[in-house]
C-alpha positions as CSV (number, residue, x, y, z in Angstrom):
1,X,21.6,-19.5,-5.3
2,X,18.2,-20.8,-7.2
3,X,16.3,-19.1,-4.4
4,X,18.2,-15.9,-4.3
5,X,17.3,-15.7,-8.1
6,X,13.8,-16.7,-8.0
7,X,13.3,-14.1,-5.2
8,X,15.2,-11.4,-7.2
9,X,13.1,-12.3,-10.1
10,X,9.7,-12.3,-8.0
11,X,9.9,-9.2,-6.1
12,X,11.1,-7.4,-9.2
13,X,8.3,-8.8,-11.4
14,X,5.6,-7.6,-8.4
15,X,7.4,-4.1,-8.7
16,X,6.4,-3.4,-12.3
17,X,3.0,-4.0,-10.9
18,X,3.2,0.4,-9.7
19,X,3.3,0.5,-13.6
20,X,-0.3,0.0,-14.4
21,X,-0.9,3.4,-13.5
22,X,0.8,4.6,-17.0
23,X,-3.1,3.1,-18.6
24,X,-4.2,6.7,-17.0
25,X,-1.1,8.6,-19.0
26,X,-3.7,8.1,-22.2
27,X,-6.6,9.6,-20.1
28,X,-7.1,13.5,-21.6
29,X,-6.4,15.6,-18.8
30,X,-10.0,16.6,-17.7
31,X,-11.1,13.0,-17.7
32,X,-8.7,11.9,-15.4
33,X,-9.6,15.3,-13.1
34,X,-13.4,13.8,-12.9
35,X,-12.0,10.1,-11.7
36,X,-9.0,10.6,-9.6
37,X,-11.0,11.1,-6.9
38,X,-13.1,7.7,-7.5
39,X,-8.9,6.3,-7.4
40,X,-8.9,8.1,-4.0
41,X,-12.0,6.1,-2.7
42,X,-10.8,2.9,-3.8
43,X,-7.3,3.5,-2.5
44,X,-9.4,4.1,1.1
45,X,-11.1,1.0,0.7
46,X,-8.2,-1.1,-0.8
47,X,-5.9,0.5,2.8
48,X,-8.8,-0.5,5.1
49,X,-9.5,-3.9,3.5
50,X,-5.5,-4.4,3.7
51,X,-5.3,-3.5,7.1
52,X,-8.4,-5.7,8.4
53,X,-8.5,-8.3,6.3
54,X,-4.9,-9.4,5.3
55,X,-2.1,-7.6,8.0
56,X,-4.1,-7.4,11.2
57,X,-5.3,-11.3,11.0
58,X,-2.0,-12.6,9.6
59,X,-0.3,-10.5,12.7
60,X,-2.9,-12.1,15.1
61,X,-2.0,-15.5,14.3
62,X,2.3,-14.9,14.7
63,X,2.0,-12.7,17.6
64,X,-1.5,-13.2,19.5
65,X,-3.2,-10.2,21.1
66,X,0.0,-7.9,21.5
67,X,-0.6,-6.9,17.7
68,X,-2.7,-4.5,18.5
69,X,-0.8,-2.5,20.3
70,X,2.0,-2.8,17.3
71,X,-1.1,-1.3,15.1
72,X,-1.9,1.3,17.7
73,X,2.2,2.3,17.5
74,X,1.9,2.1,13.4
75,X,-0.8,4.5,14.2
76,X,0.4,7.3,16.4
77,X,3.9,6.7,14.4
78,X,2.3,7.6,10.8
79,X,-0.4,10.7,12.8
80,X,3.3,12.3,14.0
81,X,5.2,11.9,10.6
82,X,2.3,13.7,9.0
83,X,2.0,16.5,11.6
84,X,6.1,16.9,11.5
85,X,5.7,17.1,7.6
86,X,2.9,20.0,8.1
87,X,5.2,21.9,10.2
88,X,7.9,21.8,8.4
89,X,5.5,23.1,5.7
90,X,4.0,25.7,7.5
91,X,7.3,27.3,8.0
92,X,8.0,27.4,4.3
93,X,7.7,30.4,2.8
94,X,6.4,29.3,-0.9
95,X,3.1,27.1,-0.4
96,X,4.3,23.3,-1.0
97,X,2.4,22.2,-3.9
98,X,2.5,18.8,-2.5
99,X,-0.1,17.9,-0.1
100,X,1.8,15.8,3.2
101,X,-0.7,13.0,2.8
102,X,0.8,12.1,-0.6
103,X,4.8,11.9,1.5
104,X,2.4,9.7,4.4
105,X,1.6,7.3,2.0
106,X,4.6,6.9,0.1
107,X,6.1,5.7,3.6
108,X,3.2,3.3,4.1
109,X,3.5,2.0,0.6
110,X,7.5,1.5,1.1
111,X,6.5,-0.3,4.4
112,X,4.0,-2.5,2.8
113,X,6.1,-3.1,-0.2
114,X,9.8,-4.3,1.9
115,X,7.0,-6.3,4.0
116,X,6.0,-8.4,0.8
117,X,9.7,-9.1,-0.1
118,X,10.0,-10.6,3.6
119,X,7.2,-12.8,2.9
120,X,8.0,-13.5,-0.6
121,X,11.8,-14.6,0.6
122,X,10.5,-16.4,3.6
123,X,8.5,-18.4,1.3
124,X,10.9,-19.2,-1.4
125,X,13.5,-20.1,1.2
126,X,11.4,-23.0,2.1
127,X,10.2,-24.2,-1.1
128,X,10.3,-23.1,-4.9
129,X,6.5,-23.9,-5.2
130,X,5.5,-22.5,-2.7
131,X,7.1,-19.3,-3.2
132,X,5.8,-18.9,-6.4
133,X,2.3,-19.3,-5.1
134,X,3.6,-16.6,-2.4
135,X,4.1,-14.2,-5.3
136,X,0.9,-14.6,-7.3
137,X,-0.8,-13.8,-4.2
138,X,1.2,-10.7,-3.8
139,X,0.6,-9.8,-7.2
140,X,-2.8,-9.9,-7.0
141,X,-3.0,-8.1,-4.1
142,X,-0.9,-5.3,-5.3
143,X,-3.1,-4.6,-8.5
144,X,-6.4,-2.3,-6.7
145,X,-3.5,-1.3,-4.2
146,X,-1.3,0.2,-7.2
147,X,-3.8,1.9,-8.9
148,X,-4.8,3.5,-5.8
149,X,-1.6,4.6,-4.9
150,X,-1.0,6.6,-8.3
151,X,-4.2,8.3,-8.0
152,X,-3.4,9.5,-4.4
153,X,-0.2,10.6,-5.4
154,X,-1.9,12.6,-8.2
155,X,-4.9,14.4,-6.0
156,X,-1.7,14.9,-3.6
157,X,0.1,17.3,-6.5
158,X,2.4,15.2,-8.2
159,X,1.9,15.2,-12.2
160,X,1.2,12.2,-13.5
161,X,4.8,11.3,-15.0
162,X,6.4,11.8,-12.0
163,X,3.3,10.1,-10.1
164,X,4.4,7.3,-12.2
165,X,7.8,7.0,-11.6
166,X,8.1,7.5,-7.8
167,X,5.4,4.7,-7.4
168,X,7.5,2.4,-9.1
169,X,10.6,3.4,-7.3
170,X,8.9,3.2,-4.0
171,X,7.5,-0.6,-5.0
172,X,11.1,-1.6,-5.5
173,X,11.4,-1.7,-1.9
174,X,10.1,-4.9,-2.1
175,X,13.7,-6.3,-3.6
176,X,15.4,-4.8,-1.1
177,X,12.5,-6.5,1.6
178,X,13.3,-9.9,-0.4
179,X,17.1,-9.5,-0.2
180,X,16.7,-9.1,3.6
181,X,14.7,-11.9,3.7
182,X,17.0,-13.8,2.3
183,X,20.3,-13.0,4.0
184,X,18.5,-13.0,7.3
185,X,16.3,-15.7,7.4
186,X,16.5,-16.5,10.7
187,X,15.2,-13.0,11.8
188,X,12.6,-13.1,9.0
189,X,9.3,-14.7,11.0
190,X,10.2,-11.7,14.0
191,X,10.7,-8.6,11.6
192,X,7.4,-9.6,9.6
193,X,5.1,-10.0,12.9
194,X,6.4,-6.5,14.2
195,X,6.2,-4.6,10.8
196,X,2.6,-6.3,9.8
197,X,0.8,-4.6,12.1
198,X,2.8,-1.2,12.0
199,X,1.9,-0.7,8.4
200,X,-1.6,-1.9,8.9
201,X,-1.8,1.2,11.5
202,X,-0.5,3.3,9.0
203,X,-2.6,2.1,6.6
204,X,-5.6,2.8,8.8
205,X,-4.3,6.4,9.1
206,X,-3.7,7.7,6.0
207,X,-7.5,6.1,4.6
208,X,-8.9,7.5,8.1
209,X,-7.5,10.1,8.4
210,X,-6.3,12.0,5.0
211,X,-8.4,10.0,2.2
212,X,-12.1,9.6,3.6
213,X,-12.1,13.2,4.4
214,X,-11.6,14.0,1.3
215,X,-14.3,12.0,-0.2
216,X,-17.0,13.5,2.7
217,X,-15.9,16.9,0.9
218,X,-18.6,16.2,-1.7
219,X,-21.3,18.0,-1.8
220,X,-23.7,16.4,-4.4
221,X,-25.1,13.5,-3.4
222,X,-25.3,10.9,-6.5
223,X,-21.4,11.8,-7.4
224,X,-20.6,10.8,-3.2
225,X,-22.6,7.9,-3.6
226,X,-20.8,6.8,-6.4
227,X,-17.6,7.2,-5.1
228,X,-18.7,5.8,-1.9
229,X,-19.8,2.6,-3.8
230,X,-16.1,2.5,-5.4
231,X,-14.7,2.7,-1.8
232,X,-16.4,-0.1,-0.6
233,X,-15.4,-1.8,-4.2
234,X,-11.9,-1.3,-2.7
235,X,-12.8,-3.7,0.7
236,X,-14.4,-6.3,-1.2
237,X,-11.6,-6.5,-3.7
238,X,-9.2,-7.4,-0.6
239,X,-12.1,-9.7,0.5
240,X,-12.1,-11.6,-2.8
241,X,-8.3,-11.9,-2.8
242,X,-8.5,-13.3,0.9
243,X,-11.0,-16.0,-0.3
244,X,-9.4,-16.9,-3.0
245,X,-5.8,-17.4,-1.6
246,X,-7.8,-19.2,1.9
247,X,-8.8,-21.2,-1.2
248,X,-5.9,-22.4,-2.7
């Protein structure tokens, strides 16, 4: 049971990491208007980095070259959800003040999140040390991810508040992801190599297809180049964190 309760503990501790966004509940309203879209960029680059650099590479090495046709599924799979959420929009009769990116990414995020209590349980499972190092890792990866997510969730329509909350809801699929882990330890290593490089695909998606768009939509060219800089902030966080835990 000491590994049951250190992964219980661990997963929920990364969880309260979808809380940092509440440091922007201070911001006055039209401050947080002239930023959220700098969120957006790093979000973009924090997907892309997460995709290329972390899920991608650690799928290539559990399931050799098949992975990318897992990442071309995760792809089309996340390119339909989107479109079915459009229609289902376009026959509405009231304009949905949410945007169907925002709903894309909260199915990513829930993806990426249950994947992190896989690995977290995996690693805890075969040794305490080990999976605490697992979870530091995790946390420090979740941090640019986080705050990304809250500001996409924001530019998508929700208010802040509720922004707030449905992050942290969604990054509590990473108990239920370490509970799984746990209780089916022997599937573990299979359901991780097939939903690594699904949620990289998705991850690819939404930045690709729903979030650099919107930063192209700028039309002067010091603000773009700003916000371009932040987006490429958001890959060379992920690098960073790749180096450091290839490090240790």
């Amino acid at each position: 049971m000491g590994a049951l309760f250190f992964i219980i503990l661990s997963t929920f501790l990364v969880s309260t990491i979808a809380l940092i966004g509440s440091v922007f509940l201070l911001l006055r309203r039209n401050l947080f208007e002239r930023i959220v879209l700098f969120l957006v960029a790093l979000s973009a680059g924090a997907l892309m980095g997460g995709a290329f650099l972390h899920l991608i590479p650690e799928s290539i090495e559990k399931s050799g070259s098949f992975v990318f046709l897992y990442v071309l599924f995760g792809f089309a799979l996340f390119f339909f959800i989107e479109k079915v959420l459009d229609w289902h929009h376009c026959n509405l009769k009231k304009k949905p003040k949410i945007r169907s990116f925002a709903y894309v990414s909260l199915v990513g995020e829930a993806t990426h999140n249950f994947i992190d209590g896989l690995i977290i349980a995996a690693s805890f499972v075969t040794s305490i040390p080990l999976g605490i190092a697992t979870t530091l890792a995790v946390a420090l990866h979740e941090i640019p991810q986080e705050i990304g997510d809250f500001g996409i969730l924001v530019y998508g329509g929700y208010k802040k508040t509720k922004a707030l909350i449905i992050n942290f809801i969604i990054a509590l699929t990473a108990i239920f992801g370490g509970l799984s882990g746990f209780y089916l330890s022997e599937l573990t290593t299979k359901t991780i190599s097939l939903l690594l490089p699904i949620a990289a695909g998705g991850f690819i998606y939404v930045a690709a297809s729903d979030l650099i768009p919107e930063i192209r939509k700028q039309n002067s060219l010091s603000r773009f180049l700003f916000i371009f800089l932040t987006f490429v902030v958001g890959i060379f966080v992920l690098f960073l964190l790749k180096f450091l835990m290839h490090e240790h």
